[in-house]
N, C-alpha and C positions, 0 to 999 in steps of 0.2 A: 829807025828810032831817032828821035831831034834833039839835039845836043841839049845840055841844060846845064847851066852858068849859075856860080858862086859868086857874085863880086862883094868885094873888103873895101870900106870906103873907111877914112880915115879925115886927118887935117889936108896935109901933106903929100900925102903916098909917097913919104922918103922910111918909114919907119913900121912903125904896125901894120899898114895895109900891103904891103908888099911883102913885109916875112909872114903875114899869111898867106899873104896867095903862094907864095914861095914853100910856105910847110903844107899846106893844105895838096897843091896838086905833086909834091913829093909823098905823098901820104896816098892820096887815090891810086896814080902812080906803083908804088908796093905793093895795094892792097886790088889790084888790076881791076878796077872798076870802070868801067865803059861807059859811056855818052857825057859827062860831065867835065864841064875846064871851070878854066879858077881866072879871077881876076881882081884887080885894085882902083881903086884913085882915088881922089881928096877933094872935099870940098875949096877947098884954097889950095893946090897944087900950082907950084912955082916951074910952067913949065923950062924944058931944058935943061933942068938940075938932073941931079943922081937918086938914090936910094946913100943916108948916111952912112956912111964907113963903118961905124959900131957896129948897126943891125947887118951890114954884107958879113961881117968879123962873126959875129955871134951865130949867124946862120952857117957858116963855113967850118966854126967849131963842132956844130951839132952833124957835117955830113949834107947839109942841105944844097943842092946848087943854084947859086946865085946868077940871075940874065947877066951877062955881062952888058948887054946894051939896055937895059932896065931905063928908062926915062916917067916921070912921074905923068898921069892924067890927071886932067882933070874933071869931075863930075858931070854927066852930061843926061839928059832924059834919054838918050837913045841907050846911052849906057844900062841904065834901068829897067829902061823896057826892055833888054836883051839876057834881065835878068832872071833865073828861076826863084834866086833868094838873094836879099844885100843886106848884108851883114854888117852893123858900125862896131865901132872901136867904142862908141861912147854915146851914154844916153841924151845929149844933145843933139849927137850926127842925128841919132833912130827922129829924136821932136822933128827936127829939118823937114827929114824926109817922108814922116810917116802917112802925109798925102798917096804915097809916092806907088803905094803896094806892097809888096811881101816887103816889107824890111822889120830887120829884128836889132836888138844890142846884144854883142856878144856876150854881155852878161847872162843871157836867159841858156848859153853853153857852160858858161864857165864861173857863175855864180856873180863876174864883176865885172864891173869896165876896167878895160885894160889903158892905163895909164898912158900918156904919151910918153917918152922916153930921149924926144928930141932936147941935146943938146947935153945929155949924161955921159955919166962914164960906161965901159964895157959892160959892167956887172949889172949895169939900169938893162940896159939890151939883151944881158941872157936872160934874167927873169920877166923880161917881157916875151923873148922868146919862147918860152918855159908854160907863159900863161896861154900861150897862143896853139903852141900843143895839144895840150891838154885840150883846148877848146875846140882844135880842128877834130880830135878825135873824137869828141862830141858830134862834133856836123856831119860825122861822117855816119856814125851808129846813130844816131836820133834822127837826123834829116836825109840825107840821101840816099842811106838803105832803106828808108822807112819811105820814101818818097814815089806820089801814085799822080801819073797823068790824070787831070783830070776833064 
């Protein structure tokens, strides 16, 4: 069977797109679901940075484990096309890209766009964490068990 890929695309890929790939394939993971990886990056990714310190903290809170060598990407068509479904952070990423194929805003999981949360405090980062949850668990009961080769 052929693998089949999540990617989270965000600003950045220092904050949202990364604690979901990071909740997301801790979540498949658990829930032992087979042929499916998880991935990030950002339309504007500053390569050679980190993932910010808050979203590592708040993910670490929750149990989540954080890459230690985590370095941001940046958006790339081959990215895309390696993807089964890309997910934005925000109904601007989804206009960007929606030439692009399956892309969605995570609002159609989780009812909203989830906020950036670059440059907040701790508590900006668990409720984005929080939002991001809930939305993985959506992707996972609505799109990838539901999901048919076609």
């Amino acid at each position: 069977m052929k693998r089949k890929k999540i990617l989270f695309v965000c600003t950045g890929n220092t904050c949202r797109s990364p604690m979901a790939e990071m909740i997301l394939r801790a979540k498949i993971k658990k829930r032992k679901i087979k042929w499916w990886d998880v991935g990030s990056c950002g339309v504007h990714a500053q390569l050679g940075g980190d993932m910010a310190g808050n979203a590592k903290l708040a993910l670490a809170e929750a149990g989540y484990a954080v890459k230690p060598k985590f370095a941001p990407r940046q958006l790339t068509q081959k990215l895309i096309e390696g993807s089964t479904l890309v997910v934005t952070m925000s109904e601007r990423h989804r206009q960007m890209l929606e030439e692009c194929g399956r892309v969605v805003c995570i609002s159609r999981f989780c009812g909203r766009e989830v906020p950036d949360p670059f440059g907040g405090d701790a508590e900006i980062y668990r409720l984005t964490r929080d939002a991001l949850e809930s939305a993985c668990d959506k992707i996972i009961d609505e799109f990838i068990l539901n999901y048919k080769d076609s």
